[in-house]
N, C-alpha and C positions, 0 to 999 in steps of 0.2 A: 323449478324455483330454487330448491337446494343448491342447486349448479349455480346458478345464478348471484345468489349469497353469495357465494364460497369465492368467486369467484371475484368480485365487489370487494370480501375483505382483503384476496391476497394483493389486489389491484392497490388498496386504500394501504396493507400493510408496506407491500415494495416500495408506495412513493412515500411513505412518511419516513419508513426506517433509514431508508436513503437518503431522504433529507437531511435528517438530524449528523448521518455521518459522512455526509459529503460537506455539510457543512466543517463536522470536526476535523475533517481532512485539511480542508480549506487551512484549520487553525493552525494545523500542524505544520504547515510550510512555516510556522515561524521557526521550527528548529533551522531552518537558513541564517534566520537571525544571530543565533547562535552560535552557527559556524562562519558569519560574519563578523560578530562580536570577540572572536577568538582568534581569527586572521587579523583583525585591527589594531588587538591589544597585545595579543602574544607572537603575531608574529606567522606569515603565510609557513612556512618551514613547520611551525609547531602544528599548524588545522592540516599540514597535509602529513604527519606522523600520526595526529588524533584519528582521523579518517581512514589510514591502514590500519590502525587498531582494532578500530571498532569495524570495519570491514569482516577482519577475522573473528571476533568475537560476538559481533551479531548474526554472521553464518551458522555458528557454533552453538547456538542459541535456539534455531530451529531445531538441531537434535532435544537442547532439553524440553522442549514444547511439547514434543513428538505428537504431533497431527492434535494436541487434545481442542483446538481450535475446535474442528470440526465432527474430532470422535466425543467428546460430551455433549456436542448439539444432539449428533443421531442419538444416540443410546438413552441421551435425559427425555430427547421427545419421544422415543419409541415405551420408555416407563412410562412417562405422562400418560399416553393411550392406552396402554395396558392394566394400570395400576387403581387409575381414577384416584381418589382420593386418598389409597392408602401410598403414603409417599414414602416408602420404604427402601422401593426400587428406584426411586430418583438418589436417594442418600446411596443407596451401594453404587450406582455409577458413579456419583462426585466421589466415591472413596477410591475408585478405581484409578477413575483422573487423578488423585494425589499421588496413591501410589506411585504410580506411572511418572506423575512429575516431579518427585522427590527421587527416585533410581536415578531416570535420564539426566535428570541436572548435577548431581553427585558426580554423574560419568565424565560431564560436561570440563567442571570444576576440576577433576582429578586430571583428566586429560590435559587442560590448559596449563596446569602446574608443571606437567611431566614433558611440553613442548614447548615453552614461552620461549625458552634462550632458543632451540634452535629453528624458531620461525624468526628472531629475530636475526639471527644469523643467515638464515636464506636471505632475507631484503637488506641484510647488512645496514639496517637501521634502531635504533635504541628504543624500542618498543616493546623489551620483556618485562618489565615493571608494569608497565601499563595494562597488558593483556592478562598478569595475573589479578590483578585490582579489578580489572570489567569481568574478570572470568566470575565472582561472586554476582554480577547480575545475572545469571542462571535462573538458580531456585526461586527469585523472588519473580520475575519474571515470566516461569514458567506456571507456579503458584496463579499467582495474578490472570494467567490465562484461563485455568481450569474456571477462577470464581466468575468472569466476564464474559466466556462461553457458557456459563449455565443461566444468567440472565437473557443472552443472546437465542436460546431454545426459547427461552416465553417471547420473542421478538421484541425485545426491548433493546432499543440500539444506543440511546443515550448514555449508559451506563458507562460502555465501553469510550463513548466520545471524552468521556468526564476525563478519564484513565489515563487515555493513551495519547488524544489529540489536545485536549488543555493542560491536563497537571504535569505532565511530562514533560512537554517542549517546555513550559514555565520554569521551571524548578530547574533544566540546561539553560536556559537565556538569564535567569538571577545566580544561580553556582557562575556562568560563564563571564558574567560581569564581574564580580565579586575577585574569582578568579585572574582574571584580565587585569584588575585593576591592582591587586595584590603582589604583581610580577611574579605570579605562581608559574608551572608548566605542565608537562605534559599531564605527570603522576597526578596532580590535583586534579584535572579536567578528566582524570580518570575514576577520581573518585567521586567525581561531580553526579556522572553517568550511574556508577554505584547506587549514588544515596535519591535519583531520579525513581531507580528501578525498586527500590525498598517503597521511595513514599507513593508508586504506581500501587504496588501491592494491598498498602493501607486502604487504599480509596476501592481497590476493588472488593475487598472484606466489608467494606461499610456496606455497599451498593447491593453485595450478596445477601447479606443477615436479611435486607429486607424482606426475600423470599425465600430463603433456603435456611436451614437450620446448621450454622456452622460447627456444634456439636456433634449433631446425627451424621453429617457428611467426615467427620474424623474419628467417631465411634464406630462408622461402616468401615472402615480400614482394617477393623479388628474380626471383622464377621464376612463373611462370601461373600466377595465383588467378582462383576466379570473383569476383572482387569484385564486377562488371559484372551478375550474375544473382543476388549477395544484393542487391545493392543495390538491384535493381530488389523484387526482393524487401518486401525494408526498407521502400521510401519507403512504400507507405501504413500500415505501424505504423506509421513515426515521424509521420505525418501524423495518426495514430489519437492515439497519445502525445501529441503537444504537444496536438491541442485539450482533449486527457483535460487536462493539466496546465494547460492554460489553465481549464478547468473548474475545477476543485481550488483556484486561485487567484483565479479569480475575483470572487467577494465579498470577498477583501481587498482583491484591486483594486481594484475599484470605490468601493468601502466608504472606500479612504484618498484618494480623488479626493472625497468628500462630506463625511465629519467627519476628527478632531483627530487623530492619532496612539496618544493613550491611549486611547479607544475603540477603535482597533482592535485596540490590543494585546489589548485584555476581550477581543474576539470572537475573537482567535487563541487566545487560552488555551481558550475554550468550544469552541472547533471541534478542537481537537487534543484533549480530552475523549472529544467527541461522536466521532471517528476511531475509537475504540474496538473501535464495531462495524465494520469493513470487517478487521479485522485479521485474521478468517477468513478470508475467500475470499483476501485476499491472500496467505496461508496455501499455500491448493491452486491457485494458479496457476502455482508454479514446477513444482511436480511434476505438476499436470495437463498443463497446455502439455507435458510433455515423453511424456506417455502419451498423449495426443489424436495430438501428429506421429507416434510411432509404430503407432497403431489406423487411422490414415487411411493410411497410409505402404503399410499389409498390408493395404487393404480390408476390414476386420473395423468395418463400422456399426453393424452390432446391438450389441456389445461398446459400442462409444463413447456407446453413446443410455443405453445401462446405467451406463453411469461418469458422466454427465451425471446424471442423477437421482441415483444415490446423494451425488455432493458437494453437488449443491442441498439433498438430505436433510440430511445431515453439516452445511452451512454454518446454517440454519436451526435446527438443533438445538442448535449452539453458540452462535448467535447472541440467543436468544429470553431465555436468561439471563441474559445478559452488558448487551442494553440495558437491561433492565427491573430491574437492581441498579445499571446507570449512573440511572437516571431516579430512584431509590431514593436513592441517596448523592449524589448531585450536587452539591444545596444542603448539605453535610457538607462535602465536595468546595472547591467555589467557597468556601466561607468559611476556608478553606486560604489559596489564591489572593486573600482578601478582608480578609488580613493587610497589617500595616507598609504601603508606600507605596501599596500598589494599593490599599490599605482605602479612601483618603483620598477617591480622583475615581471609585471603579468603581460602577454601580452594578448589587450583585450582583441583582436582581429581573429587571435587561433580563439579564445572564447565563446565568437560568436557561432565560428563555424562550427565547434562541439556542441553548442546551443542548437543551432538548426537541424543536425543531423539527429541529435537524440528528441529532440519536438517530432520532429518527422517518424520517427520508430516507433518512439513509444505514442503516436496516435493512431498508428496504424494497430499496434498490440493491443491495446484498450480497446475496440471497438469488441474484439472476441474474447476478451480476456473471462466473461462468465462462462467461456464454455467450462474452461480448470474447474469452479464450485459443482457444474453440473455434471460434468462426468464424476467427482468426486461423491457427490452426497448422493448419487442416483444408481451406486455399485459399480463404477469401475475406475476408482482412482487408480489404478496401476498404468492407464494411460496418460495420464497426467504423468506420473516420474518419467515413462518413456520420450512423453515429447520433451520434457525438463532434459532428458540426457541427449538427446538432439540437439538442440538447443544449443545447450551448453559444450558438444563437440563441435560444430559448426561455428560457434561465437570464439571458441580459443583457440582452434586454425585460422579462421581470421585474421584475432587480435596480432599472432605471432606474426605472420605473411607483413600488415600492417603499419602494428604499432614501429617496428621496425625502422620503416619507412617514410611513413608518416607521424608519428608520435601521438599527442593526443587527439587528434583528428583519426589516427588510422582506426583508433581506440573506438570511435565515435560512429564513423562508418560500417567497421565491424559488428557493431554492436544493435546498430540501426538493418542491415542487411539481415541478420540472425531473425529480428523481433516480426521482418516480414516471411520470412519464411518459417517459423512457427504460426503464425497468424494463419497462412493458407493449408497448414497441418488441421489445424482447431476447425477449418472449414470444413474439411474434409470430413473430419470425424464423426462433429455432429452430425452431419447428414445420415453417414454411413453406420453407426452406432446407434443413435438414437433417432432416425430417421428425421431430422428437422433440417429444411430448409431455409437458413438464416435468410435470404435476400425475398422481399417481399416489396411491392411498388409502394410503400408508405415509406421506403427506408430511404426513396430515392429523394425525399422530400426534403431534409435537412440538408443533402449532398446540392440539390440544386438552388435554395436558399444561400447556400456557402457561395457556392458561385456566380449567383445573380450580384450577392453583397459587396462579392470580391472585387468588381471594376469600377465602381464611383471609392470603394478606397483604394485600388490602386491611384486612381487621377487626383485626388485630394493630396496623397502621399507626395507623388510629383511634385506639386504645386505651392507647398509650404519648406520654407528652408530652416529654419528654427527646431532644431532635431525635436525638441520636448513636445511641444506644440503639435507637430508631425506626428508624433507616435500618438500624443492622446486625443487629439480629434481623428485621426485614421481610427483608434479603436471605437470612440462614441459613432461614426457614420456605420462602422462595416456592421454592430453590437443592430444599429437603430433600422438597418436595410434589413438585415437577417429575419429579427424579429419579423418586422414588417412583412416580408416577403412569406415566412411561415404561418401566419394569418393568414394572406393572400390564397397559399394554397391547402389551408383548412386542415385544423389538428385532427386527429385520431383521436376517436372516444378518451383509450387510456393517456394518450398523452394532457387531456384536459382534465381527469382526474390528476394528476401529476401537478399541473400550475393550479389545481382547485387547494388542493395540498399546500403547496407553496405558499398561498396568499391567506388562508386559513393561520399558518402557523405564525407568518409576518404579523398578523392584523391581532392574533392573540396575544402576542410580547409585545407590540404597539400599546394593546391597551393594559397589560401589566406594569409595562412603563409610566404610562398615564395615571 
């Protein structure tokens, strides 16, 4: 019966917390906007100097973090269990986490000072002002992490949505108007980012004092923290992190050491498109990560190999949609994007086809992309950085062989090749690591849904010439078959707790609305 509960709440926990931050995901594609807003006003040249900036200096960002993502979930929830009510041991881990993020950002900041001119110098682009001005979103940034993972151990996802996916992208799309409209450049859209990452920080103080005592948690700083055992902890996330985020960057990297500026801005606009799909699984990592530490914590593996499949289920189900109306609207999409100054030098045809190839990658990376939280929070993040350096030596052979070649296409291809052959590493592992089996005959359900749906929109597609028209009725048919088709072949227990969730939270704000 215990089993049962326990199992009830993690079910009830994954699809709520997932909700709440797949929704905030969702919001977060507005920072598109953003770098819409700043391609139209200041000029494609300046979104694609902005976008190498912040390229290096949000890599560089994962060192000030260092893993406390995931090193204050374990050590807050492992006090929690231990301490019971005397919350003493919660306050020395959160002092630990500062520690820890007041050193590494220091390092962060010193370093960006000591390097700006000659990273600008390698890309031969004017971007050392700018990289020291964003190099101050560090501390506030890595700060902000510490208070939003200690929320995120009680499973409270919201907090973090407030944070990262509204008041952030908000405060870049009004600085970027303001901006745009001022004939500022580059430096101001740098400070924009700056003063984003300060008022992140605000919001996550607020959110923390609810539960945590932000006194005790910087009066522990001065009395025995394990800093020394998260830290050790930490280093191979954060070793995991930065080569992830050297990954993620990469091809713009690369990409603006080969062509022009305004080329790369096209590809960043296509690639924060194509981002689309990952917004799932990034979805269930807060709240998985924090069920996987405690499943591993209690020795309950059977339970974990269960929660494993059903979010692979759940990610792929959400997922299967979502690209296949991205790949639908796209070119709808891009000629958005294909307005006023970016109309002049883009050319929307190479667009498309870095649209398709990075949709295609990154859906394939998503569907495994929970293995990363679970080897990480279950004792063995060290395999996590090793496939990250895979990865990332197979994605910059590539890119080079390539980009070359092909330019941002080759960029795209490479990029997409890499994300499939980590994918079938993550297969690998889990099995052979943690003995689970990802493929199970419930998983085949969505896969054959997708393709039942796919052939009255292919004929619909055909059949309408009116591109606008075309792209959104092919979406509402392929959206209405899917659906349909997925009832036809009967949800999974958990997956109907999942739409019970869903409809639960909609019919709640309905009637708050009301």
């Amino acid at each position: 019966m215990a089993t049962d509960l326990n199992s009830e709440n993690d079910m009830r926990d994954l699809a709520g917390g997932a909700l709440v931050v797949f929704v905030g995901k969702l919001a977060r594609v507005s920072r598109g906007a953003f770098l819409l807003v700043i391609t139209l006003l200041c000029g494609e040249g300046v979104q694609g100097l902005y976008s190498m900036a912040w390229a290096v200096s949000s890599t560089l960002n994962k060192v000030a973090r260092f893993g406390l993502l995931r090193g204050i979930v374990v050590y807050l929830t492992e006090a929690r269990a231990e301490s019971g009510a005397d919350r003493r041991g919660e306050h020395a881990a959160l002092g630990a986490g500062l520690w820890i993020a007041i050193i590494a950002s220091a390092t962060v900041v010193l370093g960006t000072y000591l390097t700006a001119d000659r990273i600008a110098a390698f890309y031969h682009k004017p971007i050392a002002d700018a990289l020291r001005i964003m190099a101050w979103t560090a501390p506030f940034i890595a700060l902000s992490w510490v208070f939003t993972s200690a929320t995120r151990a009680l499973r409270i996802m919201r907090y973090e949505v407030y944070v990262r996916s509204v008041t952030g992208p908000l405060i870049l799309l009004i600085g970027g108007v303001i901006i745009g409209l001022a004939g500022f450049g580059l430096v101001a859209i740098a400070c924009v980012q700056l003063f984003m990452a300060v008022g992140n920080l605000g919001l996550a103080i607020f959110f923390f004092r609810r539960h945590f005592s932000l006194r005790a948690s910087f009066h522990a700083m001065s009395q025995a923290t394990p800093w020394r055992a998260m830290a050790r902890f930490n280093l191979p996330v954060t070793l995991a992190d930065l080569v992830y985020a050297l990954l993620t960057s990469l091809d713009v990297l690369m990409l603006a050491r080969f062509v022009d500026e305004a080329v790369v801005g096209l590809y960043v606009l296509a690639r924060r498109l194509a981002s689309i799909v990952l917004k799932a699984p990034q979805a269930f990592d807060a709240i998985f990560s924090s069920v996987v530490s405690e499943l591993s914590t209690q020795q309950r593996h059977a339970e974990l190999a269960d929660r494993f499949v059903t979010v692979s289920r759940w990610i792929l189900t959400m997922n299967l949609p979502i690209a296949v109306c991205l790949l639908l609207v796209g070119d709808s999409i891009l000629q958005l994007y294909g307005s006023s100054k970016l109309g002049q030098s883009a050319d929307l045809e190479l667009a498309l086809q870095v649209l398709f190839m990075l949709a295609v990658g990154m859906m394939l990376q998503s569907v495994f992309a929970v293995v990363e939280p679970l080897l990480a929070m279950s004792g063995k993040p060290g395999l996590n950085f090793l496939n990250n350096i895979l990865w990332l030596g197979v994605n910059a052979a590539l890119n080079l062989w390539l980009i070359e070649r092909y330019g941002a296409v080759g960029a795209a291809i490479g990029a997409a090749i890499a994300m499939l052959l980590v994918s079938l590493l993550r297969i690998i592992e889990v099995y052979a690591f943690r003995g689970i089996f990802p493929f199970r005959r419930a998983q085949l359900k969505p896969l054959a849904a997708g393709i039942g749906a796919a052939l009255p929109t292919w004929l619909l597609r055909d059949a309408i010439d009116d591109p606008q028209w075309r792209a959104l009725l092919s979406c509402g048919v392929f959206l209405l078959t899917y659906v349909g088709l997925l009832l036809l072949l009967r949800l999974e227990a958990e997956d109907r707790v999942l739409l019970l969730r869903m409809w639960r939270s909609v019919r709640r704000r309905l009637s708050r609305t009301g």
